[in-house]
C-alpha positions in Angstrom: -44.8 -86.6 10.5 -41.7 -87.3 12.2 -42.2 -89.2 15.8 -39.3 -88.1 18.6 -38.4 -89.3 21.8 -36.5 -86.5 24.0 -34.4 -87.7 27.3 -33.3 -85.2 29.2 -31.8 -86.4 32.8 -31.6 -84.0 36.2 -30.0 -85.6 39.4 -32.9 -87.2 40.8 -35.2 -87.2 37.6 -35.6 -88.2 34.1 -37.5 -85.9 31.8 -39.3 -87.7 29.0 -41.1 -86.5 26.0 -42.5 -88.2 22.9 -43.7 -85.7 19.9 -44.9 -85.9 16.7 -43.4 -83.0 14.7 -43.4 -80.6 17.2 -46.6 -81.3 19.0 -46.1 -83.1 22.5 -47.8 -86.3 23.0 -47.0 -86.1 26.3 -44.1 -84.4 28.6 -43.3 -86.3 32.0 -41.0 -86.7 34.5 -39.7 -89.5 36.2 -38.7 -88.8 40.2 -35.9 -91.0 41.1 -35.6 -92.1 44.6 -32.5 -91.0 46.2 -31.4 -94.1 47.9 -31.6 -95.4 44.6 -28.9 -92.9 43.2 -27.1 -92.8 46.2 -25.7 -96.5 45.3 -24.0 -95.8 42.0 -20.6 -94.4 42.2 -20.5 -92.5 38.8 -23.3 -90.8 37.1 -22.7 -92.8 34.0 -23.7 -96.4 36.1 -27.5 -95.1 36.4 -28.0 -95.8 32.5 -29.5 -99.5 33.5 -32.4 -98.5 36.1 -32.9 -95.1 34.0 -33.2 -96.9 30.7 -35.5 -99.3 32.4 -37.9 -96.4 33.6 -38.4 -95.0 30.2 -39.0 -97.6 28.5 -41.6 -98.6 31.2 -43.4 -95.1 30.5 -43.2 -95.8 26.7 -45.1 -99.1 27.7 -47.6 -97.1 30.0 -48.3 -94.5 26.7 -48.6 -97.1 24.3 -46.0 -96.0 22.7 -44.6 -98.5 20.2 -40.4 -98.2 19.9 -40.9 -99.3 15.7 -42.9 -96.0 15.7 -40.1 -93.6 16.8 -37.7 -91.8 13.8 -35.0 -91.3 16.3 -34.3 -90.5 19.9 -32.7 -87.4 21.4 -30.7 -87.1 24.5 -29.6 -83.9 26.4 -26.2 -83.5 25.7 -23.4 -83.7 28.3 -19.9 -82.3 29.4 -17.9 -83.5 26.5 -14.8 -81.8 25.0 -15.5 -78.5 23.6 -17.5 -78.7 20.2 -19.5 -76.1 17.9 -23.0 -75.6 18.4 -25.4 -78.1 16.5 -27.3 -81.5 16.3 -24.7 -84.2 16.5 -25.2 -88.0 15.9 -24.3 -90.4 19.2 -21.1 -92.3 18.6 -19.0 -94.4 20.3 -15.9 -91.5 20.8 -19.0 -89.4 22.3 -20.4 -92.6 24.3 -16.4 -93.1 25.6 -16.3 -90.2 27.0 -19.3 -89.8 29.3 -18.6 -93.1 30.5 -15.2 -92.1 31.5 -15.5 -89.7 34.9 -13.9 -86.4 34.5 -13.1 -83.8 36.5 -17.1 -82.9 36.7 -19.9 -85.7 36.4 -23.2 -84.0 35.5 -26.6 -85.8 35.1 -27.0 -84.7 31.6 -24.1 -86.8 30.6 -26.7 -90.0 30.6 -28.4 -88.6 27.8 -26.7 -89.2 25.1 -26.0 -92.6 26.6 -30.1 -93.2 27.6 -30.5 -92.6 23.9 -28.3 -94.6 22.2 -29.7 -97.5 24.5 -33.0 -97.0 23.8 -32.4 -96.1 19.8 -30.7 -99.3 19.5 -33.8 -100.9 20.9 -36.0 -98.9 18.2 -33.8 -99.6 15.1 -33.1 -95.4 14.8 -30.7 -92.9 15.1 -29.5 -91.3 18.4 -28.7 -87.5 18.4 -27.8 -85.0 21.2 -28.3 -81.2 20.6 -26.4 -78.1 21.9 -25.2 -79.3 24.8 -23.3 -77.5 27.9 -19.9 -77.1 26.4 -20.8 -75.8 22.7 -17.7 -73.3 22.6 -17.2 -71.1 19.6 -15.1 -68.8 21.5 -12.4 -67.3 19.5 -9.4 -66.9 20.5 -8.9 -63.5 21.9 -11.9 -64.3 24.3 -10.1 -67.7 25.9 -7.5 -65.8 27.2 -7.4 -65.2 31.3 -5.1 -63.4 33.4 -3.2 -66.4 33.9 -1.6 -68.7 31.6 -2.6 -72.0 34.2 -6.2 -71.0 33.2 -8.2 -71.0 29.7 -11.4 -69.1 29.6 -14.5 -71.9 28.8 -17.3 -72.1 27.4 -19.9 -74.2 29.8 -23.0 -72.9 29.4 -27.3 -73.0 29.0 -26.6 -73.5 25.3 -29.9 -75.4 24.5 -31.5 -72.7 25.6 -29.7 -69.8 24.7 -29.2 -71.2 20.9 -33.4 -72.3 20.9 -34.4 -68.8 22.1 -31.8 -67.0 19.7 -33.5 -68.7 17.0 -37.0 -67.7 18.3 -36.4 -64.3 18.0 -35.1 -64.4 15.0 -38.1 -65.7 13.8 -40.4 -63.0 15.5 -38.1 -60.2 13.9 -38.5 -61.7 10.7 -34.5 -62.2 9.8 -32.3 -65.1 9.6 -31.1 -66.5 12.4 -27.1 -66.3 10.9 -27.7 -62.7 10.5 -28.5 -61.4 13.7 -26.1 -59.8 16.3 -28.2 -61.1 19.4 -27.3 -60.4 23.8 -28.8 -64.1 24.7 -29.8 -64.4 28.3 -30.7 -67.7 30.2 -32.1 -66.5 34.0 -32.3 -69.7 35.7 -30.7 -71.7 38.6 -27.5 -70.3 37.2 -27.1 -67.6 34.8 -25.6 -67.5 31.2 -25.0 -64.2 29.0 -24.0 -64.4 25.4 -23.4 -62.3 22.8 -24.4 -64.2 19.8 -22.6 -63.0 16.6 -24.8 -64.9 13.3 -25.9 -67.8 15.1 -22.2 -68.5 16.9 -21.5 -68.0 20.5 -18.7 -66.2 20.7 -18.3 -66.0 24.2 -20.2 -66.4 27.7 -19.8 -66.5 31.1 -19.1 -69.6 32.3 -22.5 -70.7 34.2 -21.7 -74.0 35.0 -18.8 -72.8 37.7 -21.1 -70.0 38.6 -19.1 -67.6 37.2 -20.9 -64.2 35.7 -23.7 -62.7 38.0 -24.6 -64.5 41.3 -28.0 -66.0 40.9 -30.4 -68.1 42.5 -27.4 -71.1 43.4 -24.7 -70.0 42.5 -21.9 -67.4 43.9 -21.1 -65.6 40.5 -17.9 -63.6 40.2 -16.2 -63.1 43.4 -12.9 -61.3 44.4 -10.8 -64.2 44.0 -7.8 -62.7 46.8 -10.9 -63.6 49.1 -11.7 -66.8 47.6 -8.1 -68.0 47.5 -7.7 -66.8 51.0 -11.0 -68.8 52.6 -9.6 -72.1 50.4 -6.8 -72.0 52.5 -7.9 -71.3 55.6 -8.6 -74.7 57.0 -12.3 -74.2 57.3 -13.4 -76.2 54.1 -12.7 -79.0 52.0 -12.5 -78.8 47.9 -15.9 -80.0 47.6 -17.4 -77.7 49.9 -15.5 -74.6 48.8 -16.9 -76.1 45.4 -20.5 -76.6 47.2 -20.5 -72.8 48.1 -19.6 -71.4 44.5 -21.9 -73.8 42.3 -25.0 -74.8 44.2 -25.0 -73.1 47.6 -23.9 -69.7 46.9 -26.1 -66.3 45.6 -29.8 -66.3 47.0 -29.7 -69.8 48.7 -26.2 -68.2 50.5 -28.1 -65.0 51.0 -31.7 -65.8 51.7 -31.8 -69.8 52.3 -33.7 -70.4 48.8 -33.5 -70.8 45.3 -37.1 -69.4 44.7 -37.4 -66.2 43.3 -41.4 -65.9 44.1 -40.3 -66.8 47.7 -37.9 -63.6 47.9 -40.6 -61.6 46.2 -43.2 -62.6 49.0 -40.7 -61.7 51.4 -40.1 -58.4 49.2 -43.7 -57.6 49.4 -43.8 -58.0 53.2 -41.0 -55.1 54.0 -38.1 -57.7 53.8 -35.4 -54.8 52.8 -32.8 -57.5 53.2 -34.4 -59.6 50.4 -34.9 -56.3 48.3 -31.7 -55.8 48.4 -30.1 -59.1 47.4 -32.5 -59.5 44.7 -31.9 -55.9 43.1 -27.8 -56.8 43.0 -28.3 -59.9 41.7 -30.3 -58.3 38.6 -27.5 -54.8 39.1 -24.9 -57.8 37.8 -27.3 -59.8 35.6 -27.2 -55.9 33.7 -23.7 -55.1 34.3 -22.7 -58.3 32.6 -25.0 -57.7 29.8 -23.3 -54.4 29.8 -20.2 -56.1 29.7 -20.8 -58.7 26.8 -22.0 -55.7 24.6 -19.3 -54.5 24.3 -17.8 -57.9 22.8 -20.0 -57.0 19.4 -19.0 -53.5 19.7 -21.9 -52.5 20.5 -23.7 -53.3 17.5 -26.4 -55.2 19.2 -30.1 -56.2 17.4 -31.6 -57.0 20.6 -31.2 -58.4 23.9 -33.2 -61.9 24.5 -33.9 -63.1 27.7 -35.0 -65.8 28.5 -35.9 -68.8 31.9 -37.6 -69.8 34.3 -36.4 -66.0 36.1 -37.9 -64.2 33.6 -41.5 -64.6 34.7 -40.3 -62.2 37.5 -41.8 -58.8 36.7 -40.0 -57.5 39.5 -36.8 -58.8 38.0 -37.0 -57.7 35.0 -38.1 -54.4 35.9 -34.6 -53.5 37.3 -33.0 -55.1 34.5 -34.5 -53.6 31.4 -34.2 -50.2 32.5 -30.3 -50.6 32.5 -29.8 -52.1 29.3 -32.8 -51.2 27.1 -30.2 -48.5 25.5 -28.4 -50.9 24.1 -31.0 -53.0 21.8 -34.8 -53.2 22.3 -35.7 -56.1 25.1 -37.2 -59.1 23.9 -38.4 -61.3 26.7 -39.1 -65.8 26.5 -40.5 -66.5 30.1 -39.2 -70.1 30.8 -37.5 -72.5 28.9 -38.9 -75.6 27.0 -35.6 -77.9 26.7 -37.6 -81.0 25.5 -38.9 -78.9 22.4 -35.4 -77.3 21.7 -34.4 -80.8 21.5 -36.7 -82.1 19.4 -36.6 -79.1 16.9 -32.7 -79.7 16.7 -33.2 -83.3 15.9 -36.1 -82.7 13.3 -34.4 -79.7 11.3 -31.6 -83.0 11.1 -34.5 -85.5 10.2 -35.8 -82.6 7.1 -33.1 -82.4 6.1 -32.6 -78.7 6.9 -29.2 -79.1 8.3 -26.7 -81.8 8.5 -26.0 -84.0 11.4 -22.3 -83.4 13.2 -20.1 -85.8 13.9 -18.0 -86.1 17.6 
């Protein structure tokens, strides 16, 4: 059985899984003190203190580094690639260590893997990370030439859940037209034609439907007009789209079982902010079905927003006419990376290069 550490950094934590096949030996997460971020400059200069907490958990698991097969980082903003399990290299190392025009945590995990491979004596993958774009072309084109339609997304999740449906249907993965939905902090739809992700709303600008953090698609006369009117900088403009906008803008908070409290106790403000934000989270489904000509085998959805009864129950009665429902509550990210790097380790696919 084939022995897997997973590394999957957030802004002030570290996720960390070891598993044997697929079967956790444990899942943790390391809390990083915020004066302690606050002193690096770029995300990429945290590799040092991160590394050193992992490998201080393996110690505190007894986990020995000669018995890991390879090591698994959540992949980060990189230049646009296809979906898959790709081997670390140097290219892919170059470039997350080089600040862009976004720095995200989840760009030290390719880097937090390679570290601690090295260490081990095995190979370092990523899997499916944010900017998997198989877009053709027709669907990169915007309504000005300035701007390219892109393709930064949940893709760990949306390609792990498209795959778990296809195994509860009882069809091939590659031969499934699938509407893949991630309801989470942000939200991602995706028409998924044969395994490919042909094209998605992009989730990382908040972009799409509003949800919990971010502002979705906005009239952008109005957005142009409030960037210019002396009242905010770039990053706060930037603060109020991706991070501060939809229910945190509306409501003050990100929880979805906080609105539903407030729901239940005759908020009609709350109801009504949480129904549009599920009227667009159907509109865009909607809207992406059309993309595969309507020729949809089912609608997935899937995150930490789909535990919401409530939810879901304005959703599904907009778009249950276009496929049957199918409905993954959560996400598991650590396993999707795991199973990525084992169906790699078995042989069942082939490791991609950068």
């Amino acid at each position: 059985m084939q022995r897997v550490l997973a590394i999957n950094p957030g802004s002030t934590s570290t996720k960390v899984a070891v598993y044997d096949g697929e079967t956790p030996l444990f899942v943790e997460v390391l809390a990083h003190d915020a004066a302690e971020i606050a002193r690096y400059r770029h995300v990429a200069d945290q590799y040092e203190f991160r590394r050193a907490a992992v490998l201080a958990l393996l110690e505190q698991h007894n986990i020995d580094l000669s018995s890991l097969d390879a090591v698994v980082g959540r992949g980060g903003i990189l230049r646009p690639i296809e979906g898959g399990t790709y081997t670390v290299n140097d290219r892919m190392l170059d470039d997350l260590r080089t600040p862009g025009e976004r720095e995200h945590a989840s760009n030290l995990g390719a880097i937090l893997a390679h570290e601690v491979a090295a260490l081990a004596g095995v190979p370092a993958f990523i899997v499916d990370p944010v900017c998997v774009d198989e877009f053709e072309p027709i669907a990169r084109v915007s309504g000005l030439p300035e701007i390219e339609r892109r393709s930064l997304s949940h893709a760990l999740n949306l390609k792990a859940v498209a795959r778990r449906a296809a195994a509860d249907l009882g069809r091939p993965y590659t031969e499934l037209n699938l509407l893949v939905v991630h309801l989470g902090g942000g939200i991602s739809v995706c028409p998924m034609r044969k395994g490919r992700m042909i094209d998605v709303n992009q989730a990382l600008d908040g972009t799409g439907p509003f949800s919990p953090e971010r502002a979705g698609g906005l009239p952008v006369g109005d957005v142009a007009r409030m960037c210019y009117s002396g009242k905010y900088t770039y990053e706060q403009m930037f603060k109020k789209i991706a991070g501060q906008g939809g229910l945190v803008a509306h409501l003050g908070t990100n929880d979805a079982r906080e609105v539903e409290r407030r729901i239940a106790a005759g908020d009609a403000r709350a109801r009504l902010v949480f129904e549009a934000m599920a009227y667009q989270i159907a509109k865009e489904i909607g809207l992406m079905a059309t993309v595969l000509y309507g020729q949809v085998d089912a609608i997935v959805i899937a995150g930490g927003l789909a535990h919401s009864a409530m939810l879901l129950g304005w959703i599904i009665p907009r778009v249950k006419w276009i496929a049957p429902v199918r409905v993954y509550p959560g996400e598991d990210e650590m396993l999707a990376l795991v199973q990525g790097t084992l169906r790699v380790l078995d042989r069942e696919e082939e490791a991609k290069t950068y």
